[in-house]
C-alpha positions in Angstrom: 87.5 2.8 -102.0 89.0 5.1 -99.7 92.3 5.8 -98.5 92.2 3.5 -95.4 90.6 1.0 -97.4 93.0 1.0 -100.0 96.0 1.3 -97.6 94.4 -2.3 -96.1 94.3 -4.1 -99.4 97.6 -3.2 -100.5 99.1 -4.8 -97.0 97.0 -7.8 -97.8 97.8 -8.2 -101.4 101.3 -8.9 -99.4 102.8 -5.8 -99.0 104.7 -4.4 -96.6 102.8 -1.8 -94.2 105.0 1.2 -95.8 104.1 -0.1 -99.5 100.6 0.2 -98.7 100.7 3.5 -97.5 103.4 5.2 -99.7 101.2 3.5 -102.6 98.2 4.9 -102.0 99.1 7.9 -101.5 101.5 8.6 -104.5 99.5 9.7 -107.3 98.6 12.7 -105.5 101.9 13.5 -106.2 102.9 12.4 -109.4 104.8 9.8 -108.1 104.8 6.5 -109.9 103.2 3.6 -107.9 105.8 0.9 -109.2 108.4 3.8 -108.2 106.4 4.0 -104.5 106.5 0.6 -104.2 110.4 0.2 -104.6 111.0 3.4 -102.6 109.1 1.9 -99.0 110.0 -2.1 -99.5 112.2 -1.8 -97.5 110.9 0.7 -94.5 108.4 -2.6 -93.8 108.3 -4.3 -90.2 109.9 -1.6 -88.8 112.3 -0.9 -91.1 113.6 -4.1 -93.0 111.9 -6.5 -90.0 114.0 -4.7 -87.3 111.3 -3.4 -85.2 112.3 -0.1 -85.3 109.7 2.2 -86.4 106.5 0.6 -87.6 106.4 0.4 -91.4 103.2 2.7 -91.6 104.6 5.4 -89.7 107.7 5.4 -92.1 105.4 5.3 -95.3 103.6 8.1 -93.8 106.7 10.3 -93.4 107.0 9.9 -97.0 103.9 11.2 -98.2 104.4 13.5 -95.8 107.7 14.7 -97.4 105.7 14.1 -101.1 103.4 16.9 -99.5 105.9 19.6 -98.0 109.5 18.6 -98.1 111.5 21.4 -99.2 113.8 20.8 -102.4 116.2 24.2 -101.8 118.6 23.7 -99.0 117.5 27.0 -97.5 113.5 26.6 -97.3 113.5 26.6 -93.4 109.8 27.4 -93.9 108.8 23.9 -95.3 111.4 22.4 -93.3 109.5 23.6 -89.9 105.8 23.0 -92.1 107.6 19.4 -92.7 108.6 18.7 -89.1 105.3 20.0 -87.1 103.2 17.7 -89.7 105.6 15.2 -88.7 105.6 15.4 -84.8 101.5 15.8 -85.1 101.1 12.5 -87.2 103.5 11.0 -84.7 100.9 12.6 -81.5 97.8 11.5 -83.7 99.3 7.5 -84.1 100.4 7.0 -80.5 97.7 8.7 -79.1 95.5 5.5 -81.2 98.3 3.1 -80.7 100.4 3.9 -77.6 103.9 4.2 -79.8 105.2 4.1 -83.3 107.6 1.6 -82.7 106.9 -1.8 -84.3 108.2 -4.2 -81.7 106.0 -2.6 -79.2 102.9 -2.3 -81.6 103.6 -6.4 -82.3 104.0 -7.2 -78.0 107.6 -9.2 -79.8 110.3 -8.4 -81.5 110.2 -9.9 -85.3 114.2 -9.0 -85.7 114.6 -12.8 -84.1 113.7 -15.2 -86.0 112.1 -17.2 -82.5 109.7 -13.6 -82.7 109.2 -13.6 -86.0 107.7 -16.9 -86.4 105.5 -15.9 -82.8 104.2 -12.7 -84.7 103.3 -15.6 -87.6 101.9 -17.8 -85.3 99.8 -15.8 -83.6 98.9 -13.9 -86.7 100.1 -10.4 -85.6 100.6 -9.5 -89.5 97.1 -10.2 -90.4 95.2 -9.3 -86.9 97.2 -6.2 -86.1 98.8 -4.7 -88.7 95.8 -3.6 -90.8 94.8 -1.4 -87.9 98.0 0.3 -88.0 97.8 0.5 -92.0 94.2 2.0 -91.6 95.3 4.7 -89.1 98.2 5.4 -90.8 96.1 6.3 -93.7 93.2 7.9 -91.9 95.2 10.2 -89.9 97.4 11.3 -93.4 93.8 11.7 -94.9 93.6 14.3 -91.9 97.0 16.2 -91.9 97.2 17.1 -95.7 
């Protein structure tokens, strides 16, 4: 199964969109997956069901920083790597999905609960998301 794959059926084992993609990317960096797991849950539907910034994106930051965030205060150099992997991921997502913010992504905003249960009914989660899961993935496989 590939990464996009996997990324998919994480989100529809029930987990949130950053789960899936922090998950499946972790043990290419030693990182735990129960860990990886606990780390994103709360990053999901745009960070905890505000619909801020869609749950995938924020996952993908992650492995992003698993891949080149700088652990000495003064590495400037994978600081910048960081941020231009960063700000091309964000160029690669829109450019598929017209924005990285989860509320626009959804057409609603699921931080009310009158929009979160017309996401449910209209089966936004399962219809939509998946796509956003996939490319998260797909464009990660890309960048690093």
């Amino acid at each position: 199964m590939n990464d996009p794959e996997k990324a998919k059926s994480t989100f529809k084992e029930g987990f949130s969109c950053s789960q899936a993609i922090l998950s499946t990317f972790c043990e290419k960096f030693n990182l735990d997956r129960n860990i990886a797991l606990r780390l994103a849950d709360s990053f999901g539907g745009g960070m905890a069901r505000m619909g801020l910034t869609c749950g995938a994106v924020t996952g993908a930051l992650m492995v992003i920083g698993l891949k080149e965030g700088r652990t000495s205060a003064g590495d400037g150099e994978a600081k910048e790597r960081t941020y231009r992997l960063v700000r091309e991921f964000f160029t690669r997502f829109e450019k598929r999905n017209g924005t990285i913010a989860c509320k626009e992504l959804l057409g609603c905003s699921i931080s009310t609960d009158e929009g979160l249960k017309y996401a449910q009914g209209k089966e936004l989660f399962t219809t939509l998301c998946p796509k956003f899961v996939a490319d998260a993935a797909e464009i990660l496989d890309e960048l690093i």
